[in-house]
C-alpha positions in Angstrom: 0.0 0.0 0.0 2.8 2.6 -1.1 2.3 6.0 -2.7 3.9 7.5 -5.2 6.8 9.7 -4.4 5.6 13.3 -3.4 7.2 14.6 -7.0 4.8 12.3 -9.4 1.8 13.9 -8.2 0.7 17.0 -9.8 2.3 20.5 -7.6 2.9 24.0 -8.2 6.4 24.8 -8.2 7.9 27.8 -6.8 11.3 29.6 -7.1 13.3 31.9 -5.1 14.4 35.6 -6.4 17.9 33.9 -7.1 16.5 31.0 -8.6 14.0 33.1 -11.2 17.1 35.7 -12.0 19.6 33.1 -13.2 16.7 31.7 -15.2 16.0 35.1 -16.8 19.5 35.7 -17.8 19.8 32.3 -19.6 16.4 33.5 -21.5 18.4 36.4 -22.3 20.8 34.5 -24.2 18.0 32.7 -26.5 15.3 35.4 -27.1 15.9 39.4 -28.6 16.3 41.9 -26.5 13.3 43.5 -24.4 10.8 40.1 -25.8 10.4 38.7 -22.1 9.7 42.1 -20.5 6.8 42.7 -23.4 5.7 39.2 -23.0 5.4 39.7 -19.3 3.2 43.3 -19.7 1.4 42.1 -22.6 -0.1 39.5 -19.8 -0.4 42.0 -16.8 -2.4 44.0 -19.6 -4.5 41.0 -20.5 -5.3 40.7 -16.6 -6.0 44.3 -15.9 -8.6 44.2 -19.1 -10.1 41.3 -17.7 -10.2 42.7 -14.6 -11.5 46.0 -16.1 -14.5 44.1 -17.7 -15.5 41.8 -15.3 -15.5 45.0 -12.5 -16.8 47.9 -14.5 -18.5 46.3 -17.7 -16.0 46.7 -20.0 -12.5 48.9 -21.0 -14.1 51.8 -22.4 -13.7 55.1 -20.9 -11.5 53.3 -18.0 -8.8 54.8 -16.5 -5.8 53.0 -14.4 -3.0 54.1 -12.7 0.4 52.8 -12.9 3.0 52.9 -9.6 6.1 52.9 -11.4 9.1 52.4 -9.5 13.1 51.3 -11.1 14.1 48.7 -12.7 12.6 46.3 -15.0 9.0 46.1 -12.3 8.5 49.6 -13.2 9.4 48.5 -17.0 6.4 45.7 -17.0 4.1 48.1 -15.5 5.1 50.9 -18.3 4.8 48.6 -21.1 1.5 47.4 -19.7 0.3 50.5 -19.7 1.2 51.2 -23.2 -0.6 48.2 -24.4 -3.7 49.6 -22.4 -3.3 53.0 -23.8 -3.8 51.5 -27.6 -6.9 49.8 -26.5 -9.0 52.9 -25.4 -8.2 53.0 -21.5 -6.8 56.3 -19.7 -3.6 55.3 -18.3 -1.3 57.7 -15.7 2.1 56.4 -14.6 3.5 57.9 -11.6 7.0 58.1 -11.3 8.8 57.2 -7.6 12.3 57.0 -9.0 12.1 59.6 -12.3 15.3 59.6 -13.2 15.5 55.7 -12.7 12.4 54.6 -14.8 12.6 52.2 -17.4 13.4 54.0 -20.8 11.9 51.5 -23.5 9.2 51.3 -21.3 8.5 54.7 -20.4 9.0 56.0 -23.6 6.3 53.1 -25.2 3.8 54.5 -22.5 4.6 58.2 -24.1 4.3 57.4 -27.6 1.3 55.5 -26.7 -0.1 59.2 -24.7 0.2 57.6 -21.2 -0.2 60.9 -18.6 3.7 60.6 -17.0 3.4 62.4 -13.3 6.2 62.9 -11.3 5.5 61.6 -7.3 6.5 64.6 -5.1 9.9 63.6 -3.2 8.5 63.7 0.3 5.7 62.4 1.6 2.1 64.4 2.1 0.9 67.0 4.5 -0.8 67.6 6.8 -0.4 63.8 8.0 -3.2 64.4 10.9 -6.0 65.4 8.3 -7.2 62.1 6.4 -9.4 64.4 4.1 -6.7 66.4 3.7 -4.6 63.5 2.9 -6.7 62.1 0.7 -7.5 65.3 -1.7 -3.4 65.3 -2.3 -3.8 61.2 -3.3 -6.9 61.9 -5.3 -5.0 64.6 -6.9 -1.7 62.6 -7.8 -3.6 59.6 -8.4 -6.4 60.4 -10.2 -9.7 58.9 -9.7 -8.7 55.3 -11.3 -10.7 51.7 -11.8 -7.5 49.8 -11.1 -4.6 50.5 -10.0 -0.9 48.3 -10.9 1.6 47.9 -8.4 5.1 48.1 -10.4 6.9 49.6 -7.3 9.6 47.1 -6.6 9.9 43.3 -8.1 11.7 40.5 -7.0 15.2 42.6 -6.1 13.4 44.4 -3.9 13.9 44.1 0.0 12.0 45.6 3.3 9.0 47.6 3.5 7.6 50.8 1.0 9.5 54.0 1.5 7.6 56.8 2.9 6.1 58.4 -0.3 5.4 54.9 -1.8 3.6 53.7 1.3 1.6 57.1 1.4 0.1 56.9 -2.1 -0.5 53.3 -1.8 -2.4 54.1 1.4 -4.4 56.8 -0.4 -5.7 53.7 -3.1 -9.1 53.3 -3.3 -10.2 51.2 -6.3 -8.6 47.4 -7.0 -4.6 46.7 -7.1 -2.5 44.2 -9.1 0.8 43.8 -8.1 3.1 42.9 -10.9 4.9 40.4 -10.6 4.5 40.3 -6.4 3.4 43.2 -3.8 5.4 45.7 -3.1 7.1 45.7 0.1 6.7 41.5 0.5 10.0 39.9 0.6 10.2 38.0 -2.6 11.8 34.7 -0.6 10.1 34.8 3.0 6.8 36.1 2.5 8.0 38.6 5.6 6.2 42.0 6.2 8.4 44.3 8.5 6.0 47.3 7.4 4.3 49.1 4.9 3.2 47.1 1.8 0.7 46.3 -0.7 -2.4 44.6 -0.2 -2.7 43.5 -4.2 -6.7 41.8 -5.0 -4.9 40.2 -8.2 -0.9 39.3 -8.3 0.2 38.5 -11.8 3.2 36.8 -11.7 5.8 36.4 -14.6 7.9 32.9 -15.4 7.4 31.5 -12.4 5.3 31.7 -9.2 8.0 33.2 -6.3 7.8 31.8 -2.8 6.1 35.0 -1.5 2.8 33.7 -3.3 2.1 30.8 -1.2 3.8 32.6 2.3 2.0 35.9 2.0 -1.2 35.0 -0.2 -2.9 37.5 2.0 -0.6 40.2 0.4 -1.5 38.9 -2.7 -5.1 38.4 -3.5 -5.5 36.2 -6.6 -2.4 35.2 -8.4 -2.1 34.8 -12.4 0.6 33.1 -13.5 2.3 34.5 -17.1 4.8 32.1 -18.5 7.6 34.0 -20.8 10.0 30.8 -21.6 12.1 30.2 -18.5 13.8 26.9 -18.2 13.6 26.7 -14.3 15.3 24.1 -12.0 13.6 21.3 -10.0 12.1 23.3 -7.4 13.3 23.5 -3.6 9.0 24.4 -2.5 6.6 23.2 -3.7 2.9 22.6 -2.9 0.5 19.3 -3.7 -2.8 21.2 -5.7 -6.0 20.4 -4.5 -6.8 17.8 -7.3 -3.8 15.7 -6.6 -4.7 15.3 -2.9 -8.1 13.9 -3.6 -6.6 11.2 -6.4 -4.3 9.8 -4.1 -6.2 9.7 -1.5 -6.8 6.0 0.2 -9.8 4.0 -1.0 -10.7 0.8 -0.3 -10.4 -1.7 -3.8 -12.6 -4.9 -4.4 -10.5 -7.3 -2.0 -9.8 -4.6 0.6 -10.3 -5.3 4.3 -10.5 -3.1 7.4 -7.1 -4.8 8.3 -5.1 -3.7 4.6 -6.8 -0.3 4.5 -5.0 1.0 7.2 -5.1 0.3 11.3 -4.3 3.5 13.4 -3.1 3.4 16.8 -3.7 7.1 18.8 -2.5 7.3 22.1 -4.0 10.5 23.5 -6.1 12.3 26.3 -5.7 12.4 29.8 -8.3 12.9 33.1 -7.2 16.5 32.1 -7.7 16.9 28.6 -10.1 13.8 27.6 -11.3 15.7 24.6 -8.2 15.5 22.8 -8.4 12.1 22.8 -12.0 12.4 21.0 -10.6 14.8 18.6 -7.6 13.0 17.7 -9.3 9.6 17.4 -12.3 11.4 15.3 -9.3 12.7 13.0 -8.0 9.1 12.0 -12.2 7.3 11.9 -13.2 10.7 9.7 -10.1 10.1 7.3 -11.0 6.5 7.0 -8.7 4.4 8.4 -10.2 1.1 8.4 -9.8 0.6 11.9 -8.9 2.9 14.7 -7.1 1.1 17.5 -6.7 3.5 20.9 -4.9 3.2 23.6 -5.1 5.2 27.0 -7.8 6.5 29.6 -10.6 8.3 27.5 -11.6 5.2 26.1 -15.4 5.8 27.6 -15.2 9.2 26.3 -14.4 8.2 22.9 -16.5 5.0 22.2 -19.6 7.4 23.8 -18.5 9.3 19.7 -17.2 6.8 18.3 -18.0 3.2 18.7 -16.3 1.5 15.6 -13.0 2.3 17.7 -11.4 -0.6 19.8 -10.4 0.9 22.8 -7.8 -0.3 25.5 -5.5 1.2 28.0 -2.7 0.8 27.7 -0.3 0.4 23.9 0.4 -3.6 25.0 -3.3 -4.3 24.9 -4.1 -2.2 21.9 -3.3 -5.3 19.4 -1.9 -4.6 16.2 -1.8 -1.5 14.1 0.4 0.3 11.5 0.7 3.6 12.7 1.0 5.5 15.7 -0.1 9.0 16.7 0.8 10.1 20.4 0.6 13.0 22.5 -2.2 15.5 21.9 -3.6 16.3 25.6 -1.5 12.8 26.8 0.6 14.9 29.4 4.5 15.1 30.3 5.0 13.0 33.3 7.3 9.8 33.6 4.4 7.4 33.1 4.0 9.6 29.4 7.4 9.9 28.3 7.6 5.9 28.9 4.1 5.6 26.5 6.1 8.1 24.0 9.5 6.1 24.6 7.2 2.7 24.0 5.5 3.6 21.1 9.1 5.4 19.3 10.5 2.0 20.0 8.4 0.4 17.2 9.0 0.2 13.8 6.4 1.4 12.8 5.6 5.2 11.3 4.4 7.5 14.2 3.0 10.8 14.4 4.5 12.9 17.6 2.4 16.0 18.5 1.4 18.1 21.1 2.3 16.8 24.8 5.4 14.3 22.7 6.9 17.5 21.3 7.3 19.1 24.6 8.7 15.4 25.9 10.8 15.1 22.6 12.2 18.9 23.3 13.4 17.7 26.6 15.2 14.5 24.7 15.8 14.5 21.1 17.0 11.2 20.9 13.8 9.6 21.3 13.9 10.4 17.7 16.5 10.9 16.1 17.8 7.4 15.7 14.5 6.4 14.4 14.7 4.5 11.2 11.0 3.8 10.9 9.2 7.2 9.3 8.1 10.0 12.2 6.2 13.3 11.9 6.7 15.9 14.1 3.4 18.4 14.2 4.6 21.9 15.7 2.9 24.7 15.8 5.7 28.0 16.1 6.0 27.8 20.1 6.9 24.5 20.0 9.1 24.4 17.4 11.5 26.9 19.3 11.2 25.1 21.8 12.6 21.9 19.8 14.9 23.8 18.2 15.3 26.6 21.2 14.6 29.7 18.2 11.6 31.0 16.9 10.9 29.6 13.2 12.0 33.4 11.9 11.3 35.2 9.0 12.4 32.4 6.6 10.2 29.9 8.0 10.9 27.4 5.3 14.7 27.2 5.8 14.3 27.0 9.2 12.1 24.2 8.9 14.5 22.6 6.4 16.8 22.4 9.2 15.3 20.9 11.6 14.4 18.3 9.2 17.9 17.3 8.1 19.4 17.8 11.3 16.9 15.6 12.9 15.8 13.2 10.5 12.6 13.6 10.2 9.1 14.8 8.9 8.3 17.9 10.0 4.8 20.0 9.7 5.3 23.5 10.8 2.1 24.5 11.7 0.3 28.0 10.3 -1.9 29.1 7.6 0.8 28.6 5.2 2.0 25.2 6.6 4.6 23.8 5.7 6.0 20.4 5.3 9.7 19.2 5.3 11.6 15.5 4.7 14.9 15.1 4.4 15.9 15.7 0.9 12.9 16.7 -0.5 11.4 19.8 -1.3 9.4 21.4 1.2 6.0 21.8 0.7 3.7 24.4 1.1 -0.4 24.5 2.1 -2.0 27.7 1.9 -5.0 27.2 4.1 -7.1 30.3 2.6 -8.0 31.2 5.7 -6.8 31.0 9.4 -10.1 29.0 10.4 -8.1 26.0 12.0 -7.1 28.1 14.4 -8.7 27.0 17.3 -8.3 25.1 20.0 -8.0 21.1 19.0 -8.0 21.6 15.3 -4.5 20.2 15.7 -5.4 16.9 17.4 -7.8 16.3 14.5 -4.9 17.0 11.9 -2.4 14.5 13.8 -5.4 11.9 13.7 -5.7 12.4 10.1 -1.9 12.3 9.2 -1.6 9.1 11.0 -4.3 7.4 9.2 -2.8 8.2 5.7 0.7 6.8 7.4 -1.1 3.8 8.1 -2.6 3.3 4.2 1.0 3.2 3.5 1.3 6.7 2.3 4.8 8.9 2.3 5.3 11.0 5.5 5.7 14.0 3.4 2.5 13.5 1.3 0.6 12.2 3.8 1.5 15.1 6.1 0.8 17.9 3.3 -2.4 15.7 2.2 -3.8 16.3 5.5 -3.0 19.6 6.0 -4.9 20.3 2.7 -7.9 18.1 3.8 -7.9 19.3 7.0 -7.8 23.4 5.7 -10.6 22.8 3.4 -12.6 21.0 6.6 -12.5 24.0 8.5 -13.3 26.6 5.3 -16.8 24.3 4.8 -17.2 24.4 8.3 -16.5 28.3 8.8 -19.2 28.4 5.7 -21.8 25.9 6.6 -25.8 26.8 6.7 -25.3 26.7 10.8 -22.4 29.3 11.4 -22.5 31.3 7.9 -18.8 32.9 8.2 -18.6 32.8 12.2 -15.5 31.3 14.1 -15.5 27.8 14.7 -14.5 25.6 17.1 -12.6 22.1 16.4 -16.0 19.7 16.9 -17.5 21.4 13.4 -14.1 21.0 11.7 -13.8 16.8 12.6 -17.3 16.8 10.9 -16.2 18.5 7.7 -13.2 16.2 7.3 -15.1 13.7 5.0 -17.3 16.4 3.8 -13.4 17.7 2.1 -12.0 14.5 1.0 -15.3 13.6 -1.0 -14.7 17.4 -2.4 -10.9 16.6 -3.5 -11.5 13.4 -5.1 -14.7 14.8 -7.1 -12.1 17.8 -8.1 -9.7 14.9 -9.2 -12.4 13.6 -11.2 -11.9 9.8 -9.5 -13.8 7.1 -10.1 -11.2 4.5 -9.9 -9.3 2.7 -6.9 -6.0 4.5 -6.3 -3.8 2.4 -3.6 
C-alpha cells in the first residue's frame, strides 16, 4: 500500500528571487532583446482588461493608474500601460524614482499618450488630516478603476519608503501587483512594514515563494509564462486535485485490516477531549480501523463506537501507525508511552504533549529509522529547536528536518511540510479557520491514518494539512455558522465532507492504492 513519491503527483512549483534571475539571464541569451519584459506586460495587460471588464462592464472610458518604480517592475508596468493605452483605457504612470524609470518602457507609455506624473519627493501634508490626505492622493492619483503595483519586483527588499507607502495608502479602487506586492519579501513572504495589499498578483515565469507565504498580500495570483527553463524546485505545494486522487480508498479485495489500522494514544483525566478529537481525526479520514490506547476510552467510544479501545499500547493489538501526545501529558508514566510507542518500527506521528517530551530528549527520535512526523505549531518548534521559526520559515524548517531526521509539519496558515531531501512543501489554508483550540489533534489523527494506508510522511503530512484546511473553510461556511468562528467539533465533521470534495475535483472514479 505505497504511494507514489511526493514529485509524481501534480504541484505548483515555486522559485526563489535567485532562482528566477539566473533563469531570466539564460532566457536572455535565447530570445531578442526587451521580448520577455513585453511578453510579461502584454499579460499583466490581459489581466487588468479582464479585470476591467468583469469589474466595471467593460475597457471603455476606464482609467488605471500605474505605480512605477526602477528597474525592470517599473518597465512591466510601463509597457503594460502602453498596451492599455492603444486599447482605449486612460492610463497615468506615476514616477517614484524619475530619473531611474525604465526607458523602453517609459518611452512606449509616451508614444502611446500615457499621462507621465512625477511623485513629489516627500511624503504628504498635513499627516493628521485624512481628508486632507486624501484630496493630495486623489490629486496625484487620479480617480482610477485599477490601479498596478510596479513599485519594486523580486530585487526588492524591506517595507515601502515613505512616499510609496503614502500613495499606496491613499488607493481606493482594486490593485494588481506585478509580478508580487510591493514591500513583501520576494523569498520569506516577511512583512516588517508598509506594503501592498494586491486583489490580483500576476506573476511572470514562475510563481516566487512570496505567493504561497503571504497570499494575504497577494489576493488572486495569475501566472504568465515568458520561456524560462527553471530548475527542480526547492518548495513546492501538492494542488487540490492531486490530494483527492491519491487519497486511500478501499479496492474490491480490501479489508478493514489492509486499508489501514491506526493506533492514537491521547487524552488524559485533564484533557479527555483530545483524545475524541484525535481519534475522530483518524475514523473521519478512513482508516479502516482505529485502535486506541489510553484512559478516554469511555469518552471516545460514547463518539465513536467503531474504535477498539484499550489502556494501555500492549493491549491495543496490532496496528500500523501510531499518533501520540495530543492532551497525553508530560510526566514519567507519558514519556515511557512516548519512549514505547518510538521504539516500534512502525511510522508515528508525535504531536502536542510528545513534542514538549521530545524537546526535553531528542533522541527519542533521532535514531528512528522507521518514518516520524513531528506536528509543531511555532512555540513548539523553538522550543525543539530553542529559536523561533524566523522570518524564513521554510529554511528553518528545512533544518530541523535534516538535522533531525525527520518529517516535519510546521504549523500555520501557510503550513509547511519538510523531509529530508525533498522539497518542502507548502499548504495555503485560505483562511486561518483551523485556528482553534483542537483543530491540531484532528490534523495529527488524520496524518496518522494516511501513514497507516502506506502513504509517504511528506505526502501524507501535506495531504492532511490540505484536507484538514478545506474542513475547516466548509465548516466556517456551513448553513449553521455562515462565516462565524469555529471551534474544532465542526471542523472533525467536515473532514469527509473535504476528502469527497478533492477526489470529485480529481475527477476519481477508480481505486488509487
Amino acid at each position: 500500500m505505497t504511494a507514489p513519491a511526493v514529485r509524481d503527483h501534480a504541484v505548483l512549483d515555486y522559485y526563489t528571487a535567485d532562482e528566477v534571475r539566473a533563469a531570466e539571464a539564460e532566457l536572455f541569451t535565447r530570445v531578442p532583446a526587451g521580448m520577455p519584459m513585453r511578453r510579461a506586460a502584454f499579460g499583466l495587460a490581459e489581466v487588468v482588461v479582464g479585470e476591467l471588464r468583469e469589474r466595471t462592464g467593460g475597457i471603455a472610458g476606464r482609467a488605471v493608474t500605474l505605480l512605477v518604480g526602477s528597474g525592470d517592475n517599473g518597465g512591466d508596468a510601463l509597457w503594460a500601460g502602453s498596451f492599455l493605452r492603444r486599447r482605449g483605457v486612460a492610463v497615468r504612470a506615476i514616477l517614484l524614482a524619475p530619473e531611474r524609470a525604465h526607458a523602453e518602457g517609459l518611452a512606449a507609455l509616451h508614444r502611446a499618450g500615457g499621462r507621465i506624473v512625477e511623485a513629489p519627493p516627500t511624503a504628504h501634508e498635513p499627516r493628521g488630516d485624512a481628508a486632507a490626505r486624501e484630496d493630495v492622493a486623489e490629486a496625484i492619483l487620479g480617480l482610477p478603476d485599477l490601479v498596478v503595483d510596479g513599485i519594486v519586483g523580486i530585487s526588492g527588499r524591506g517595507a515601502l519608503r515613505p512616499v510609496a507607502a503614502e500613495l499606496v495608502a491613499g488607493v481606493r479602487c482594486p490593485i494588481i501587483a506585478a509580478d508580487l506586492p510591493s514591500g513583501v519579501d520576494p523569498d520569506t513572504g516577511a512583512v516588517n512594514g508598509p506594503a501592498v495589499r494586491a486583489d490580483v498578483t500576476v506573476t511572470f515565469g514562475a510563481l516566487k515563494p512570496v505567493h504561497a507565504l503571504a497570499a494575504p498580500y497577494c489576493g488572486r495570483i495569475e501566472l504568465v509564462p515568458i520561456g524560462l527553463r527553471l530548475p527542480e524546485p526547492n518548495l513546492i505545494a501538492l494542488e487540490p486535485r492531486a490530494v483527492g486522487a491519491g487519497w486511500p480508498v478501499p479496492g474490491p479485495f480490501d479489508d478493514k485490516y489492509t486499508q489501514g489500522v491506526t493506533g492514537v494514544c491521547a487524552g488524559s483525566g485533564t484533557y479527555p477531549g483530545a483524545a475524541v478529537l484525535c481519534t475522530g481525526g483518524a475514523v473521519a479520514a478512513t482508516s479502516g480501523m482505529v485502535r486506541y490506547a489510553g484512559t478516554g476510552a469511555a469518552q471516545v467510544l460514547a463518539h465513536f463506537p467503531e474504535v477498539i479501545a484499550a489502556e494501555s499500547i500492549p493491549a491495543t493489538g496490532r496496528v500500523q501507525s501510531w499518533v501520540i501526545g495530543p492532551g497525553a501529558g508530560t510526566d514519567t508514566a507519558a514519556r515511557d508511552r512516548l519512549a514505547e510507542v518510538l521504539a516500534t518500527d512502525l511510522p508515528v506521528v508525535v504531536d502536542a504533549d510528545a513534542l514538549t517530551l521530545v524537546a526535553a530528549d531528542p533522541t527519542l527520535v533521532t535514531g528512528r529509522a522507521a518514518p516520524t512526523v513531528l506536528t509543531p505549531h511555532a512555540g513548539e518548534f523553538a522550543r525543539l529547536t530553542g529559536a523561533e521559526p524566523g522570518p524564513d520559515r521554510v529554511a528553518a524548517i528545512r533544518k530541523l528536518s535534516e538535522s533531525w531526521q525527520v518529517t516535519v509539519l510546521l504549523k500555520g496558515r501557510a503550513t509547511l511540510i519538510a523531509s529530508p531531501g525533498h522539497p518542502v512543501i507548502v499548504n495555503e489554508a485560505g483562511g486561518s479557520w483551523a485556528a482553534t483550540a483542537g483543530s491540531g489533534d484532528v490534523l495529527s489523527g488524520i496524518i496518522a491514518a494516511l501513514l497507516a494506508a502506506g502513504r509517504d510522511p511528506a505526502w501524507a503530512a501535506a495531504a492532511a494539512a490540505r484536507v484538514h484546511a478545506l474542513a475547516a473553510n466548509l465548516a466556517a461556511h456551513s448553513a449553521t455558522t455562515a462565516g462565524a468562528p469555529i471551534s474544532a467539533s465542526p471542523l472533525l465533521s467536515h473532514v469527509r465532507e473535504a476528502i469527497g470534495t478533492l477526489r470529485e475535483l480529481a475527477g476519481e472514479g477508480h481505486i488509487n492504492r
